[in-house]
VEXZA-297596 format. One record per residue: x, y, z of N, C-alpha, C in turn. Coordinates in steps of 0.001 Angstrom, whole numbers, plus 500000, padded with zeros to 6 digits. Each point is the difference from the previous one (the first is absolute). Last residue first. Layout:
% VEXZA-297596
XYZXYZXYZ/...
% end
This chain:
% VEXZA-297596
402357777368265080500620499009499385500013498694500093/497524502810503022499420499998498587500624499358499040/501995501328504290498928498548500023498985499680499159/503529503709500321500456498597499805499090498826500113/497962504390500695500542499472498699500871499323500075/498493501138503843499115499212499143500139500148498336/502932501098503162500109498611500535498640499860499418/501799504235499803501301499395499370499042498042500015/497464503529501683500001500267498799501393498925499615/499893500397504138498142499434499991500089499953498057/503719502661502137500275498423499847498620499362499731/499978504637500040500577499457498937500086498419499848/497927502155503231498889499843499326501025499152498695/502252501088503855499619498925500414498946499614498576/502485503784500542500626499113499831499571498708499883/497462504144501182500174499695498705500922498816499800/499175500532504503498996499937499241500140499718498768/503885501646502233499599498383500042499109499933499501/500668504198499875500841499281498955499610498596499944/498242502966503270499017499735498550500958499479498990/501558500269504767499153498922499671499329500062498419/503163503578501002500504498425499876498735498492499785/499423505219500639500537499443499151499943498796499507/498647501989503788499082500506499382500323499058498732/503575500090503757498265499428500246498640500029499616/504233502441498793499957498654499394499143499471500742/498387505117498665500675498739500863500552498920499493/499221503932496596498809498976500818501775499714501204/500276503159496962498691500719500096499684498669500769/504761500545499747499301501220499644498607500137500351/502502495945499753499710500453501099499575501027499915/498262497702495800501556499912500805499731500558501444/496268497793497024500251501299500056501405499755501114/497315497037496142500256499586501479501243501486500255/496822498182496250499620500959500040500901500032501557/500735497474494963499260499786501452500145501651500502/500559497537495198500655501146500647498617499894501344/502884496448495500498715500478501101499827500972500626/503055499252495113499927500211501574498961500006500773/501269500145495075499896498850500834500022499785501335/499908504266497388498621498907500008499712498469500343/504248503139499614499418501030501311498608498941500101/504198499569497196499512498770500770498861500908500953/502836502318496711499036499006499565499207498583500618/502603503921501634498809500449499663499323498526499042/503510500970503938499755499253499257498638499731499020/502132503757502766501390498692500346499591499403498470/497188503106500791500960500944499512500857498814500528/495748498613500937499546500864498803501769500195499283/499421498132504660499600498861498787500397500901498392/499444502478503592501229499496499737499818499334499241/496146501476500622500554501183499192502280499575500560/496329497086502200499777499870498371500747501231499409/500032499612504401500813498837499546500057500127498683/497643502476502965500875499834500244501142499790499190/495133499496500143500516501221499428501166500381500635/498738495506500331499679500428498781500505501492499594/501549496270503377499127501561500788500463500146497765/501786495589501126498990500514501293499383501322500572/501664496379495652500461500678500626498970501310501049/500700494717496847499468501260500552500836500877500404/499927496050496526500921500985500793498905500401500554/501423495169497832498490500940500391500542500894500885/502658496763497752499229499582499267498466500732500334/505963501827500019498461499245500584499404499741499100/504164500654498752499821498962500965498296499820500271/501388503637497787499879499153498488500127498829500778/500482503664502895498626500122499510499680498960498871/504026500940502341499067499333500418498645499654499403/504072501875497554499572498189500010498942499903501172/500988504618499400499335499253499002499717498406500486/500976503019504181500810499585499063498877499266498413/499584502644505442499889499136498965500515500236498781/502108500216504664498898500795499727499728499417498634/500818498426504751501153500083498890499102500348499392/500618499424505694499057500248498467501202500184499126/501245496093503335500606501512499836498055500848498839/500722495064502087500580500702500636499919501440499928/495557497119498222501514500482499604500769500497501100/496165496766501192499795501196499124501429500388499971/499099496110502660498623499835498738499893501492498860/502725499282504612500797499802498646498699499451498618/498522501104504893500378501634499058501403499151498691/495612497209502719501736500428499494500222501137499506/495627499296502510500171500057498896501635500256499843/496337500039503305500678498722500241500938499557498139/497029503895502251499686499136499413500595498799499729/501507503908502084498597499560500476499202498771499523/504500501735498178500154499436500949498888499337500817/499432503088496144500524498426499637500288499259501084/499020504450500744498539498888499723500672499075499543/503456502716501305499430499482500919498700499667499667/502749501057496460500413499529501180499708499247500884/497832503479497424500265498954499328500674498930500726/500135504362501619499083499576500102499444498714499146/504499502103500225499433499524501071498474499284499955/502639500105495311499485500872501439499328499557501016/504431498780496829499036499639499857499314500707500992/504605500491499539499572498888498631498362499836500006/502140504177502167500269498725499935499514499444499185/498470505149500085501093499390501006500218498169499995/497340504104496572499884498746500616501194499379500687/500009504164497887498464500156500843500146498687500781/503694500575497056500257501308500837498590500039501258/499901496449496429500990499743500919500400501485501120/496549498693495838500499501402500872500842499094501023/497781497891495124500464500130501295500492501303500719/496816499128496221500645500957500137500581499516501455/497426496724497919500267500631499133500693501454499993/500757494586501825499074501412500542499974500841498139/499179494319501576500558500881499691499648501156500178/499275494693501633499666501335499452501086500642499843/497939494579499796500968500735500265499445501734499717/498057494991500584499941501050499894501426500649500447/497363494945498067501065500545501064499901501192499486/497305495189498365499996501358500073501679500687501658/497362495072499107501655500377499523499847501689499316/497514497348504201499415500092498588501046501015499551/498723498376504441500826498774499107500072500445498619/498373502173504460498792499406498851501166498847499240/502172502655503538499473499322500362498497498894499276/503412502971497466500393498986500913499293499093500655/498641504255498736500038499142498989500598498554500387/499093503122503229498674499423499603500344499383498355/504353502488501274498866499504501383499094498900499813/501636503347496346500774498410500654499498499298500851/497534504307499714499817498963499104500648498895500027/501356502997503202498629499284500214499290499167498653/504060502622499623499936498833500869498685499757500316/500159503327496710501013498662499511499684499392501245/497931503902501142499385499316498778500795498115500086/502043503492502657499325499040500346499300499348499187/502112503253497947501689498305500556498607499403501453/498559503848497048500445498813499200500594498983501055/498986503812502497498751499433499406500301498483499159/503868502587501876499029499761501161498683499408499460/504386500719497628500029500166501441499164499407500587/500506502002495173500210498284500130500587499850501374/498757504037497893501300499873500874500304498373500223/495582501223497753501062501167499500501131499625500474/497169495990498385499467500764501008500980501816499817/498250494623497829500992501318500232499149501067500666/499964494154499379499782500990500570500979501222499679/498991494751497159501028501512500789498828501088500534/499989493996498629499633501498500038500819501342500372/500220494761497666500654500845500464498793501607500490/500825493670499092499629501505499191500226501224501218/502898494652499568498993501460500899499733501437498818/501415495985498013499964499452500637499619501366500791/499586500374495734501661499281499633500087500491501933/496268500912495981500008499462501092501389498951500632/498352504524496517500671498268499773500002499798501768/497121504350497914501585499771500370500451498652500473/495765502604498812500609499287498747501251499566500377/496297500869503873500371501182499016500640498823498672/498495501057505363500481498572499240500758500992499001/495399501722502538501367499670500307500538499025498984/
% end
C-alpha cells in the first residue's frame, strides 16, 4: 500500500465494484468505520465500473443497508448516490481494489487499461453466485486484513 503519492493529510483507498451499490459502498463504510475508530488518517471511498441504474433501484442496496444497520454502522460513512469511476479517482487513490477479479479486471481492461496492474483484485461474488450472508462478512474479513496491513506499516515508519 502507500505508493509515491505526497502525503497531503488522509491517504486514500477506493473500492470498485460494478454498480457501486452493494459490495463497494459496504467495503467503503466499514472501512471508514474501523478507520475512525483506529485514529489512523486513511479514508475509503468507492466507485462503479458499469453502473446499471435500470438493475439497481435507489441509492444504495437493501442488503448493504441493513448489515450496516446490524452493525451499528452510519450509512453516511459511504456515498449518497454510486458514481462510477472517473480517471482522477484512480490518480486520488493511494490503493485500489476492486472486488471480483474476473469481473472487474476485463472492465478495468477497456475503461482503463493502463491502470488494470495497480489494482488488487479480490474474489467477493455478487448476488448472482453468493448470498449477502455469504458476501458481506468476507468483505469485512478482507477489510479488516487491509486495515491490519494499513496499521503495520504505519508502524514501520
Amino acid at each position: 500500500m502507500g505508493g509515491t503519492k505526497p502525503n497531503t493529510g488522509n491517504q486514500w483507498i477506493l473500492f470498485l465494484c460494478t454498480g457501486n451499490y452493494y459490495r463497494s459502498r459496504f467495503a467503503e463504510a466499514i472501512f471508514n468505520h474501523r478507520a475512525e475508530q483506529l485514529g489512523i488518517g486513511w479514508r475509503a471511498f468507492s466507485r462503479g465500473l458499469d453502473l446499471q441504474p435500470h438493475v439497481n433501484f435507489g441509492p444504495i442496496s437493501k442488503y448493504t443497508r441493513e448489515a450496516l444497520a446490524e452493525r451499528s454502522i452510519p450509512i453516511e460513512l459511504t456515498a449518497k448516490e454510486p458514481a462510477a469511476l472517473q480517471r482522477q479517482d484512480l490518480i486520488k487513490a493511494h490503493h485500489i481494489i476492486a472486488l471480483k477479479e474476473a469481473e472487474h479486471r476485463p472492465l478495468m481492461h477497456a475503461q482503463f487499461p493502463d491502470s488494470v496492474d495497480s489494482v488488487e483484485y479480490w474474489t467477493v461474488h455478487d448476488l448472482d453466485a453468493a448470498t449477502a450472508e455469504e458476501a458481506l462478512p468476507m468483505i469485512e474479513k478482507l477489510v479488516a486484513q487491509v486495515l491490519d496491513d494499513v496499521l503495520e506499516k504505519s508502524n514501520q515508519v
